[in-house]
MDAnalysis code that builds the backbone (N, CA, C; Angstrom):
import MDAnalysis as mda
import numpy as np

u = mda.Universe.empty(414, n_residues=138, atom_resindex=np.repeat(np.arange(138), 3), trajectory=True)
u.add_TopologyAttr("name", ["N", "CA", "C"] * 138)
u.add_TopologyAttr("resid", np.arange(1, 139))
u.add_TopologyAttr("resname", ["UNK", "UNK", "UNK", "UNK", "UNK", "UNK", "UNK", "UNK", "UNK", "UNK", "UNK", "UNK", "UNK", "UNK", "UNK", "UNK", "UNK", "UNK", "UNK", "UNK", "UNK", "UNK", "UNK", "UNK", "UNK", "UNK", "UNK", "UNK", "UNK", "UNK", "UNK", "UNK", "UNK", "UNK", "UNK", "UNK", "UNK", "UNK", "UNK", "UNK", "UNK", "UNK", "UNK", "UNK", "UNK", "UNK", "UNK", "UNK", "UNK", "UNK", "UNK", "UNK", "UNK", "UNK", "UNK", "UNK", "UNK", "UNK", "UNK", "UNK", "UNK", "UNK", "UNK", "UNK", "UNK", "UNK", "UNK", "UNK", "UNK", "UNK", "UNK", "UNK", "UNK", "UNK", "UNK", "UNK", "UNK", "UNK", "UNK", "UNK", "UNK", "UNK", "UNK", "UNK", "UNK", "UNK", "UNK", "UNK", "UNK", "UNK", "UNK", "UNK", "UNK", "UNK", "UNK", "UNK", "UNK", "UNK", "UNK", "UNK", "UNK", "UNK", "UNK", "UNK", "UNK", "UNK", "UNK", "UNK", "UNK", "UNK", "UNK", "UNK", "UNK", "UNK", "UNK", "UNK", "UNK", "UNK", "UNK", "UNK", "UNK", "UNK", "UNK", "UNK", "UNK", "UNK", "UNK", "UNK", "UNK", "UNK", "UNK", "UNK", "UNK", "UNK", "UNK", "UNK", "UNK", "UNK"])
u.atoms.positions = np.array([
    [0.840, -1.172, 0.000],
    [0.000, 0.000, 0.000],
    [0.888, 1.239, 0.000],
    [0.574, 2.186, -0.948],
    [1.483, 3.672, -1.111],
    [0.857, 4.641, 0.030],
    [1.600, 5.238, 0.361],
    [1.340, 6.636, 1.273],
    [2.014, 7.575, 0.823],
    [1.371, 8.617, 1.663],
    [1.599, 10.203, 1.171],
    [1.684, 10.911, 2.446],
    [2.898, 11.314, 3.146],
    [2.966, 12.675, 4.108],
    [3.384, 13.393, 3.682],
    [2.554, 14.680, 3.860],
    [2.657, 15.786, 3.717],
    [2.941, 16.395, 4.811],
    [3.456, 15.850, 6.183],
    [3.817, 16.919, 7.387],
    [5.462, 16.994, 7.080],
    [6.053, 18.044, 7.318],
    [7.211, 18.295, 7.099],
    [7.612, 19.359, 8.206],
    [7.034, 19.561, 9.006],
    [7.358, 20.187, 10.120],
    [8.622, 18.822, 10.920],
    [9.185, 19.574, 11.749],
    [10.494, 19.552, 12.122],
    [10.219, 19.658, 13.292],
    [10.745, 19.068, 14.617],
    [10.573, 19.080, 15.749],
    [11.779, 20.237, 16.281],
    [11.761, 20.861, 17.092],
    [12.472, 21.813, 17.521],
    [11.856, 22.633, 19.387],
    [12.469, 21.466, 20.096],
    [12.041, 21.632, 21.821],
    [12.631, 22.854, 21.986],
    [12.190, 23.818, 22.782],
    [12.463, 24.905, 23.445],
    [12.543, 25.258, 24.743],
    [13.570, 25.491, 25.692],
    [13.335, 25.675, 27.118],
    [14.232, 26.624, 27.452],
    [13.306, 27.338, 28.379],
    [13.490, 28.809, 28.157],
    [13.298, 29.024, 29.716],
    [13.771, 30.089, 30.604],
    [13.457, 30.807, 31.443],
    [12.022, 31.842, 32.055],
    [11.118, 31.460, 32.740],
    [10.392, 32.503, 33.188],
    [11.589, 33.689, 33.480],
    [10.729, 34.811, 32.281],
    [11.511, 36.229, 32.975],
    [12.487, 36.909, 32.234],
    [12.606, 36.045, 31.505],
    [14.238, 36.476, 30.447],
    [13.574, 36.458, 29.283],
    [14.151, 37.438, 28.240],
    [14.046, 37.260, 26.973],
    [14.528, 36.329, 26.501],
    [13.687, 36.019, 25.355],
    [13.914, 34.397, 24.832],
    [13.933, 35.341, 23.210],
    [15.306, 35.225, 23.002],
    [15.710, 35.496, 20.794],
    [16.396, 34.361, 21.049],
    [15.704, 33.851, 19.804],
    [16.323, 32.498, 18.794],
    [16.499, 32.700, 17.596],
    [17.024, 32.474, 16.563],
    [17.422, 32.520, 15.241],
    [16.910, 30.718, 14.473],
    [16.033, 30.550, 13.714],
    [15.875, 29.219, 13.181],
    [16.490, 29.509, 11.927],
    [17.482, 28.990, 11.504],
    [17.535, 28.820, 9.875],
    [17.009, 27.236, 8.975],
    [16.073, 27.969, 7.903],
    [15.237, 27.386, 7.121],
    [16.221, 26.888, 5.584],
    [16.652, 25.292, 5.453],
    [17.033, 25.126, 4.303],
    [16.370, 24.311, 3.442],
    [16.602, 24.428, 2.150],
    [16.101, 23.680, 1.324],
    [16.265, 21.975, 1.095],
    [15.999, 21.071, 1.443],
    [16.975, 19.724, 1.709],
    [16.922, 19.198, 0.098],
    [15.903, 19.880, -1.078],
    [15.814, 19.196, -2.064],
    [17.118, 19.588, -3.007],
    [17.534, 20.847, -2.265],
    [18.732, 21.631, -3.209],
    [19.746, 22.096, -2.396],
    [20.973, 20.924, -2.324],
    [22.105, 20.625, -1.094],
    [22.213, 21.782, -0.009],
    [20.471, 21.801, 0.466],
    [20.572, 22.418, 1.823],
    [20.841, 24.041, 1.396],
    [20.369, 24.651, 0.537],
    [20.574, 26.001, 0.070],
    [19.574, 26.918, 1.527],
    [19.712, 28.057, 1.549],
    [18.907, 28.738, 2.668],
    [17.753, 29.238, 1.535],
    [16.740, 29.123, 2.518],
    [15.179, 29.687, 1.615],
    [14.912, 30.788, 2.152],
    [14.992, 31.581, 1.035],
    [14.987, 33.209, 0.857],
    [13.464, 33.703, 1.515],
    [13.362, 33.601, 2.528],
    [11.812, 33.855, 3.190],
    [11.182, 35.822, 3.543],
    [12.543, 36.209, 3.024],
    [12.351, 37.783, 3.161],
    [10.786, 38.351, 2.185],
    [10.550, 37.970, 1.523],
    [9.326, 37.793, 0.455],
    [8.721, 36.653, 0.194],
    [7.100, 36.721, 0.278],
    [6.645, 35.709, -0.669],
    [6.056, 34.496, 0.673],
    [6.596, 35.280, 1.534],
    [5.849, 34.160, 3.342],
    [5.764, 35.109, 4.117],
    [4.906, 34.760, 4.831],
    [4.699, 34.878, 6.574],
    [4.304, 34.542, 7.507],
    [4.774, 34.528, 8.862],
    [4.950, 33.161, 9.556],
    [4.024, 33.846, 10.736],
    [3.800, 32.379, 11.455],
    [2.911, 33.198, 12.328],
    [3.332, 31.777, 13.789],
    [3.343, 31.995, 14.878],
    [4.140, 31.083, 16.026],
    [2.782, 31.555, 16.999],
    [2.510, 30.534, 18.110],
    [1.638, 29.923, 19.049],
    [2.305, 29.414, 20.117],
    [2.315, 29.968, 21.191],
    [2.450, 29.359, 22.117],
    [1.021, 28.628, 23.128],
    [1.025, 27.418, 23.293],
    [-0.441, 26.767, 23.566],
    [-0.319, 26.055, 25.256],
    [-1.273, 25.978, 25.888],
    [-1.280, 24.709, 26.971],
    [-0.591, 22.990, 26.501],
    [-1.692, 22.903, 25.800],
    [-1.597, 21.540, 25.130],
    [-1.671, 21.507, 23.547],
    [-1.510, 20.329, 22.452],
    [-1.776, 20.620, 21.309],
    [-3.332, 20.598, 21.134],
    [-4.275, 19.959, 22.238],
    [-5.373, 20.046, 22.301],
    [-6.372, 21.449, 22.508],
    [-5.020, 22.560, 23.100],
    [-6.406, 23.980, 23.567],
    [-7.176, 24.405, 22.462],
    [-8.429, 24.338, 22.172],
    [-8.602, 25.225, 21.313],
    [-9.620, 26.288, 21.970],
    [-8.690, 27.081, 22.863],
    [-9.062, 28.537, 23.540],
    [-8.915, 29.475, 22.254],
    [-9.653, 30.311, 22.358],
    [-9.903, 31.274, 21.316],
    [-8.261, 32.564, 21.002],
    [-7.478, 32.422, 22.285],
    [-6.711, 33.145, 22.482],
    [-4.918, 32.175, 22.978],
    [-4.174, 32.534, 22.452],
    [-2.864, 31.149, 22.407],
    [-2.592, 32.061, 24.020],
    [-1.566, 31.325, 24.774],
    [-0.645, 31.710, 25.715],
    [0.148, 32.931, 24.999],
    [0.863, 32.920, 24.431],
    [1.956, 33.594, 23.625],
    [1.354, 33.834, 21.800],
    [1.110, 34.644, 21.344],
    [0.712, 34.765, 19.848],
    [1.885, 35.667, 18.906],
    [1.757, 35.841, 17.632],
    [2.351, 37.014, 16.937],
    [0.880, 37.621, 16.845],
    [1.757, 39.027, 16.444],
    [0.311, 40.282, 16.162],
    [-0.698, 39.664, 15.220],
    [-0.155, 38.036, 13.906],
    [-1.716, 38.037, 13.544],
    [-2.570, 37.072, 14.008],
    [-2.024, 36.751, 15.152],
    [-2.476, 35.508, 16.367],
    [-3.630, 36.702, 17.130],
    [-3.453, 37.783, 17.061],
    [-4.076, 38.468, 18.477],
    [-3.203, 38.680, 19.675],
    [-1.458, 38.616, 19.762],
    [-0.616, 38.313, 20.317],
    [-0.826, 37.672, 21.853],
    [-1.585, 36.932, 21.888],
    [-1.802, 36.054, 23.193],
    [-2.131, 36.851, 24.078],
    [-2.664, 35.912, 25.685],
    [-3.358, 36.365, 26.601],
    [-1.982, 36.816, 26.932],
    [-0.984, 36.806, 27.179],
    [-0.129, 36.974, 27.742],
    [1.356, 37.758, 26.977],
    [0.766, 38.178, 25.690],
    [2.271, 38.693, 25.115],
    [2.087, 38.937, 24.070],
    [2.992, 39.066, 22.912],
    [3.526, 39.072, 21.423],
    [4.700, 38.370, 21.665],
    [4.942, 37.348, 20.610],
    [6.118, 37.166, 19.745],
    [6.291, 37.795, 18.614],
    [7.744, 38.502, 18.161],
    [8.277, 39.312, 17.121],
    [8.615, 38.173, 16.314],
    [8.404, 37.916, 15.031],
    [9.104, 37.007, 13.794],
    [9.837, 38.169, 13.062],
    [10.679, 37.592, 12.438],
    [11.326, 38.503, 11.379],
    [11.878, 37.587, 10.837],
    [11.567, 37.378, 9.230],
    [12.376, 36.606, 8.682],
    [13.569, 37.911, 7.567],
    [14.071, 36.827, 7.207],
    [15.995, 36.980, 6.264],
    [15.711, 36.410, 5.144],
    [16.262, 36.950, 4.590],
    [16.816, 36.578, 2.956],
    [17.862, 35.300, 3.008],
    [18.566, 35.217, 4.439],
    [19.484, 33.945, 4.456],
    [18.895, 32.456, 4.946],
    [17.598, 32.657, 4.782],
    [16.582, 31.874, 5.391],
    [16.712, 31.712, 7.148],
    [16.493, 33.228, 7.976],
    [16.933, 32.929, 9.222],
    [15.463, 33.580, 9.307],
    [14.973, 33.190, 10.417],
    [13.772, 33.919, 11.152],
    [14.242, 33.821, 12.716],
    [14.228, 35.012, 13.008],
    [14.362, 35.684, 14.235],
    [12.951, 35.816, 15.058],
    [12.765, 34.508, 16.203],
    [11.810, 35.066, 16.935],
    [12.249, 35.628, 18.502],
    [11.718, 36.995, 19.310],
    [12.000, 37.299, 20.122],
    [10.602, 37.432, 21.354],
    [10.852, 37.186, 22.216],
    [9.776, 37.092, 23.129],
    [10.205, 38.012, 24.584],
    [9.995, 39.418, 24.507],
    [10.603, 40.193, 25.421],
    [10.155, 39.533, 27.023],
    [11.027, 40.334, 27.879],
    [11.192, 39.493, 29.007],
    [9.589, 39.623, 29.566],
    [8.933, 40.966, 29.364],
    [7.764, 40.981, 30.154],
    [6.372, 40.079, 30.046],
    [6.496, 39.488, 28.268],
    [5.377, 38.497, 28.247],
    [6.137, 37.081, 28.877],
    [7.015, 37.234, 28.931],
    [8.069, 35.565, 29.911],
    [7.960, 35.722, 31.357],
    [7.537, 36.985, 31.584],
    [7.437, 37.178, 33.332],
    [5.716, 36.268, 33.440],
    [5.144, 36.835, 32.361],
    [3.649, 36.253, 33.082],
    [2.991, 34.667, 32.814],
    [4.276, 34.224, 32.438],
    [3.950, 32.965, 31.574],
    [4.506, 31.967, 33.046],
    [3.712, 31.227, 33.433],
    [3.579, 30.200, 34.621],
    [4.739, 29.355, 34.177],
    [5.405, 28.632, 35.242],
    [6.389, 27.726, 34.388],
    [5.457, 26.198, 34.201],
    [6.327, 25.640, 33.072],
    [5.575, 24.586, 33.243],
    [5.785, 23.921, 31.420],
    [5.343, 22.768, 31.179],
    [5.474, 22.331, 29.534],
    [4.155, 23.047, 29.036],
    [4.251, 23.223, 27.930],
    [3.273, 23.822, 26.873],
    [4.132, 23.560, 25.155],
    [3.297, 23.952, 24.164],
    [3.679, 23.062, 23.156],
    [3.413, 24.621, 21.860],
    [4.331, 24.982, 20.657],
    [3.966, 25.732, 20.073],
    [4.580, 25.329, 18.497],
    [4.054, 25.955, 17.858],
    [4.216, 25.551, 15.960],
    [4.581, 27.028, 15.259],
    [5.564, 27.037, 14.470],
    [5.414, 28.011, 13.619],
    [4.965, 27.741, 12.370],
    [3.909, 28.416, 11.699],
    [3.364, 27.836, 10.048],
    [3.927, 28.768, 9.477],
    [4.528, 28.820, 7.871],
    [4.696, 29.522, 7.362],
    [3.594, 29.757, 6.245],
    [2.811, 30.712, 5.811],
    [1.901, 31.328, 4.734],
    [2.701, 31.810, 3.604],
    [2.089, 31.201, 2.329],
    [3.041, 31.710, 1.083],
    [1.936, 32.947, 0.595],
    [1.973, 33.894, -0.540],
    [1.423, 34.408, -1.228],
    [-0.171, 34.039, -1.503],
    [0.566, 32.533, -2.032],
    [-0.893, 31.776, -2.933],
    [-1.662, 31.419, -1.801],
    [-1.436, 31.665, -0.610],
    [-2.270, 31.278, 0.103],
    [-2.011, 30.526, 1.062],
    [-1.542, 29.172, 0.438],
    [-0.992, 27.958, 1.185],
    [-0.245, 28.009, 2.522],
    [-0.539, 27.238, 3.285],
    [0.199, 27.140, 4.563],
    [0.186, 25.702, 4.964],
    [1.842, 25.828, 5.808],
    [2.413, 24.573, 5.699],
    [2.662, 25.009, 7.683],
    [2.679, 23.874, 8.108],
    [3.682, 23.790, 9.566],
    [5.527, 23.833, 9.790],
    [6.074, 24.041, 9.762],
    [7.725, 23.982, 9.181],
    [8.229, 23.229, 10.877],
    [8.014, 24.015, 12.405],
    [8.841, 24.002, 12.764],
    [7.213, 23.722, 14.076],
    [7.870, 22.857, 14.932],
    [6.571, 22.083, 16.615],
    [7.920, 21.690, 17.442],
    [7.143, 21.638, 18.423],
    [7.723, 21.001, 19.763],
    [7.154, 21.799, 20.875],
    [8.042, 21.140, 21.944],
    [7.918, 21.679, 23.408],
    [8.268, 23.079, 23.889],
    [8.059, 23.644, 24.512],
    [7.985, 25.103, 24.873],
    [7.751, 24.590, 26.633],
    [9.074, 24.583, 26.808],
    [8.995, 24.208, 28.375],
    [9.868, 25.893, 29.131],
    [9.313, 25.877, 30.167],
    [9.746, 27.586, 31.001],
    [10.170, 27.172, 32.169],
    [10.864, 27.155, 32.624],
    [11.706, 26.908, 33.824],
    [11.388, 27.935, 34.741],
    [11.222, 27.438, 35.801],
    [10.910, 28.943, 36.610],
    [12.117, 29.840, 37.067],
    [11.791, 30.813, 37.310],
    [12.498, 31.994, 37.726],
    [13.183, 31.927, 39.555],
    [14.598, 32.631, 40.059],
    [14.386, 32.718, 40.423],
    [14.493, 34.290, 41.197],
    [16.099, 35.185, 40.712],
    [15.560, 36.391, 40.885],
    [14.339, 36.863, 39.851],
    [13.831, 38.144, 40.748],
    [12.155, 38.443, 40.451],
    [12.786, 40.269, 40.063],
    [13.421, 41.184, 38.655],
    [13.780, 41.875, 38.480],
    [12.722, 42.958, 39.044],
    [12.573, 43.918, 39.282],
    [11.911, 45.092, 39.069],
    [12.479, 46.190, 38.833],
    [11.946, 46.770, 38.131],
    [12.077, 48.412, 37.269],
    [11.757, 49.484, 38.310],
    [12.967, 49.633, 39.200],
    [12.445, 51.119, 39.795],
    [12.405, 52.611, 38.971],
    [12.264, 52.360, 37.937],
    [12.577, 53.427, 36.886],
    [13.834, 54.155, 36.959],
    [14.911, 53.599, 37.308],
    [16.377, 53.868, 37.123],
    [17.272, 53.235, 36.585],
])
């Protein structure tokens, strides 16, 4: 019997600090063409979830990008490169309100035509904190 997958998402665990900014850099290659970088500066856009489970379907993610609704709890910044790098950053203050604990998130990438694919899943685990910074405004 023939089969057909079409998931091509990539597992990629994340564990991160309550409290700290979390920038990562993913670079995206082509595996059909000896691993060339995919020029994602045009022509995509990506959009990342941070969730409870892969099961929530709460109307609102933990962590979103701006076309998520940027979560109950934050924004994630994407920026993709022409060297196929996407830069996501998650400033420290939506990481302060995020409980520690496992939770699970996906980045999809959206082409032009429409289409959207999953590229990059896994774990999104937060370690808790244990200095607690505050901003005396100095």
């Amino acid at each position: 019997m023939a089969s057909i997958n079409t998931d091509i998402a990539q597992t990629l665990n994340i564990t991160c600090r309550r409290g700290d900014t979390l920038a990562i850099d993913i670079n995206f290659k082509d595996s059909s063409q000896s691993n060339a970088a995919i020029d994602i500066s045009s022509g995509f856009s990506f959009q990342m979830q941070v969730r409870s489970s892969d099961l929530d379907e709460a109307t609102t993610p933990l962590l979103g990008d701006e076309t998520s609704g940027d979560g109950t709890h934050g924004k994630i910044t994407l920026t993709p490169g022409s060297s196929g790098k996407l830069s996501v950053l998650i400033e420290d203050g939506p990481m302060k309100s995020i409980p520690s604990g496992n939770y699970v998130y996906d980045i999809q990438a959206s082409k032009n035509d429409g289409s959207v694919q999953t590229w990059v899943k896994g774990d999104f685990i937060v370690n808790e904190d244990v200095t607690i910074y505050v901003n005396n405004g100095g």
